[in-house]
C-alpha positions in Angstrom: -51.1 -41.4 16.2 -49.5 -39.7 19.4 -47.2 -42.3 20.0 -46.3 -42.2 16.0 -45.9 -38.8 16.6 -43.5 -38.8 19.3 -41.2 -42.0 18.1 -40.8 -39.3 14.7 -39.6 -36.3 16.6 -37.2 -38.6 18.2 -35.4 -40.1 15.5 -35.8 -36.4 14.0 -33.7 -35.1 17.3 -31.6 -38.1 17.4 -30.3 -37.1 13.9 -30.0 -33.4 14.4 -27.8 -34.8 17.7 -25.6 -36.8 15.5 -25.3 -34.0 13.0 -24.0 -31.6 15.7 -21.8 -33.9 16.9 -20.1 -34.8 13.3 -20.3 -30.6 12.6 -18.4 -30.0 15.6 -15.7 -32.6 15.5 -15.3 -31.4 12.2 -14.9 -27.8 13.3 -12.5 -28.4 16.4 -10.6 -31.2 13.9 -10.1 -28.0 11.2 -9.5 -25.7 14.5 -6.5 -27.4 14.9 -4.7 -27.9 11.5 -5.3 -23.4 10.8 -5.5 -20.9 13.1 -8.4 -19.0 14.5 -8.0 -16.1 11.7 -8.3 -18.2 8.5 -11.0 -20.5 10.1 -13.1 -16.6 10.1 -11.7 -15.1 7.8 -9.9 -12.4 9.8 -6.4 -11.7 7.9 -3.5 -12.5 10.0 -0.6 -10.0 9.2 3.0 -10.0 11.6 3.3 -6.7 14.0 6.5 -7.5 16.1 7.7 -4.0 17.0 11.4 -5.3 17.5 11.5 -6.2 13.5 11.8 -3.9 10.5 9.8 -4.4 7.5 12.0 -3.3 4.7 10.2 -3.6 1.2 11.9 -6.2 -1.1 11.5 -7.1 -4.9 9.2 -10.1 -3.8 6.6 -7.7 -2.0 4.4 -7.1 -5.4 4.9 -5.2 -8.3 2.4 -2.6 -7.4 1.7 -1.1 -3.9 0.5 1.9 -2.3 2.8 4.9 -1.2 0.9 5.7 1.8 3.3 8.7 2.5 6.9 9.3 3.1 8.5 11.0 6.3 12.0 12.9 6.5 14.0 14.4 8.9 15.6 13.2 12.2 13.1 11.0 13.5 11.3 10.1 9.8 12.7 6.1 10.5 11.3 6.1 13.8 7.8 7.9 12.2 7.4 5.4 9.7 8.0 2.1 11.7 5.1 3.6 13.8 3.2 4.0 10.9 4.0 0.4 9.8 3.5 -1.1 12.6 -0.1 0.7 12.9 -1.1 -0.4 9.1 -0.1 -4.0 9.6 -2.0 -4.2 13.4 -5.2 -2.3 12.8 -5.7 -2.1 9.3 -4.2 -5.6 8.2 -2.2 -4.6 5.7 1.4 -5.7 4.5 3.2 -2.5 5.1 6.7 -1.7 4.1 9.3 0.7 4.8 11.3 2.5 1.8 14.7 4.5 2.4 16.0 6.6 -0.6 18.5 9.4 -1.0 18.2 12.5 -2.8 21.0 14.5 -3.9 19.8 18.2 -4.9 23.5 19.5 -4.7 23.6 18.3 -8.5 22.7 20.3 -11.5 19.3 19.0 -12.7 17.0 18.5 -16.1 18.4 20.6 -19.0 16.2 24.1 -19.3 15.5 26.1 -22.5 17.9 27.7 -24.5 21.6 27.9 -24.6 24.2 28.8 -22.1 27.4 31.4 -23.4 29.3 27.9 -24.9 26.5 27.2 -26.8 25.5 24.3 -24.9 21.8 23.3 -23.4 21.1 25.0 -20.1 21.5 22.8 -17.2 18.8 23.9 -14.1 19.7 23.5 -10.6 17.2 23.0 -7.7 16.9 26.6 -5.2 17.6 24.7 -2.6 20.6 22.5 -2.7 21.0 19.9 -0.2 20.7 16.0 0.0 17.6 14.5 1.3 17.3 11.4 3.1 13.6 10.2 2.9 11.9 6.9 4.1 8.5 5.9 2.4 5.7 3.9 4.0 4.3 0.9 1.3 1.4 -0.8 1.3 1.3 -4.1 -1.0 1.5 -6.8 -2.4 -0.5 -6.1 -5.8 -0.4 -7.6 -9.3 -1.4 -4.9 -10.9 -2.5 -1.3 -11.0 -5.8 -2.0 -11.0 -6.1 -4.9 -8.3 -9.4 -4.8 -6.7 -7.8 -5.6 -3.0 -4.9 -2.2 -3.9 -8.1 0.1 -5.1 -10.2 -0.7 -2.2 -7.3 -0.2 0.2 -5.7 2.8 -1.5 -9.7 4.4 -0.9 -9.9 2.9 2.9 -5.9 4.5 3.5 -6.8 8.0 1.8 -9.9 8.4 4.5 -7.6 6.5 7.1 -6.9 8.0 10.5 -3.9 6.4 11.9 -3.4 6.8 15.6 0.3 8.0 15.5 -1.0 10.9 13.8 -2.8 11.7 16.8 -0.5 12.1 19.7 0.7 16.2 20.7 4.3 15.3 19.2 3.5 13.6 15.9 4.7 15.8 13.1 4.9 14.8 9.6 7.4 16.4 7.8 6.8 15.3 4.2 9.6 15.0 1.2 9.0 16.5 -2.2 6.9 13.4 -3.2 4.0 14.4 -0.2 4.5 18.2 -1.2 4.1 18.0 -4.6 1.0 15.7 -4.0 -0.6 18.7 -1.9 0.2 21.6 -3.8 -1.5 19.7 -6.9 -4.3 19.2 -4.6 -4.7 22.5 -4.0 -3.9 24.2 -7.4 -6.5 22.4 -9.2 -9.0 21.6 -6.4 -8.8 24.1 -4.2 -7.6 22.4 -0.8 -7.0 18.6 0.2 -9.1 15.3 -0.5 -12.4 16.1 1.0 -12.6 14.1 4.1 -9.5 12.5 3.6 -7.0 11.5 6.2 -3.0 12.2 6.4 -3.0 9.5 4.0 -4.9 11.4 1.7 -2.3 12.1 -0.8 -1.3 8.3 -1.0 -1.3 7.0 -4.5 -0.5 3.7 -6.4 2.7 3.2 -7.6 5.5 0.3 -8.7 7.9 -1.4 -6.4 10.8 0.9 -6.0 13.2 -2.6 -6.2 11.9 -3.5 -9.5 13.7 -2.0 -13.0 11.7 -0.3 -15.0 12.3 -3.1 -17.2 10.2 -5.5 -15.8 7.2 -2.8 -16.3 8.0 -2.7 -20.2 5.3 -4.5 -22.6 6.2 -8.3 -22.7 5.0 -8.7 -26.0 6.5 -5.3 -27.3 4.3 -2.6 -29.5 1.1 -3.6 -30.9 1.5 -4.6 -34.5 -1.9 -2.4 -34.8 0.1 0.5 -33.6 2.9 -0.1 -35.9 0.8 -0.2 -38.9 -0.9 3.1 -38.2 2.1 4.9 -38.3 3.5 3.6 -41.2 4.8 6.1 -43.8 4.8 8.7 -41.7 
């Protein structure tokens, strides 16, 4: 019975040997057709800091506007920024330039002016803004699950370039807007959210709005309710 035994735990071993061995050549085999990151699952994402990630029409037609920057050094701000998102946080992160011209005559106000014609407001302060955004993507839609969980990780975020004595965000109507909201109707800022805490979902900037519109035009339910009236 001993010897029976024995001669069973061997050819047991012997095949758990031979399994190894097949596993591993296996693994070292699929080692070398993909790269470390997809054979764990760790996302790979480029973070050369001598290349510019501009956004294009081809980076999704959702993203994230993590925040925008302005002033003398807002390209220089945001490529930090980028660059931070894409190494740490793995994230495809774009950069978005876009003028503003406030010099003009804006929306038309209430009323009419002394030639009978609608009012035309201007902005109190007129100047011309140069702004560059920071954009996370690339999303299908508004409500894709990988954009939702990122757009929650970013708003609680705490990028390192936020962090050093001489970092100063200096934020374009967008960010502004975003924290005066904040505070008019909650009081104060995201509760333990980051400098990202204003970032929200929004469409590529390169796409018309066009390509947003219903495919399939209005619903031929919608149509028939307002019939008649």
């Amino acid at each position: 019975m001993r010897i029976r035994s024995f001669a069973a735990y061997a050819a047991i071993a012997t095949l758990l040997f031979v399994a190894a061995a097949v596993s591993w050549n296996l693994i070292g085999s699929h080692a070398v057709a993909n790269p470390p990151w997809q054979i764990f699952g760790i996302k790979k994402v480029e973070a050369d800091p001598n290349k510019t990630y501009a956004v294009t029409d081809a980076n999704g037609p959702w993203m994230i506007m993590a925040t925008t920057f302005r002033g003398d050094h807002a390209e220089e701000q945001a490529h930090q920024l980028v660059l931070e998102l894409r190494k740490n946080y793995k994230l495809n992160a774009y950069t978005h330039k876009q003028a503003y011209d406030y010099t003009q005559r804006g929306m038309t106000g209430i009323g009419l002016d002394p030639e009978g014609r609608p009012k035309r407001m201007k902005y109190e302060n007129a100047e011309k803004v140069e702004a560059v955004a920071v954009l996370v993507g690339d999303y299908r839609g508004i409500d894709d699950l990988d954009g939702q969980k990122n757009l929650t990780m970013l708003k609680q975020a705490q990028p390192e370039c936020f962090k050093t004595p001489d970092a100063k965000q200096t934020g374009t109507s967008f960010a502004e807007l975003r924290r005066m909201s904040q505070q008019m109707f909650t009081g104060g800022t995201t509760k333990g959210g980051g400098p990202l805490a204003s970032a929200i979902m929004t469409t590529n900037p390169l796409l018309p709005k066009e390509y947003f519109a219903p495919k399939a035009g209005i619903d031929k339910f919608v149509v028939e309710l307002h019939k008649g009236k």
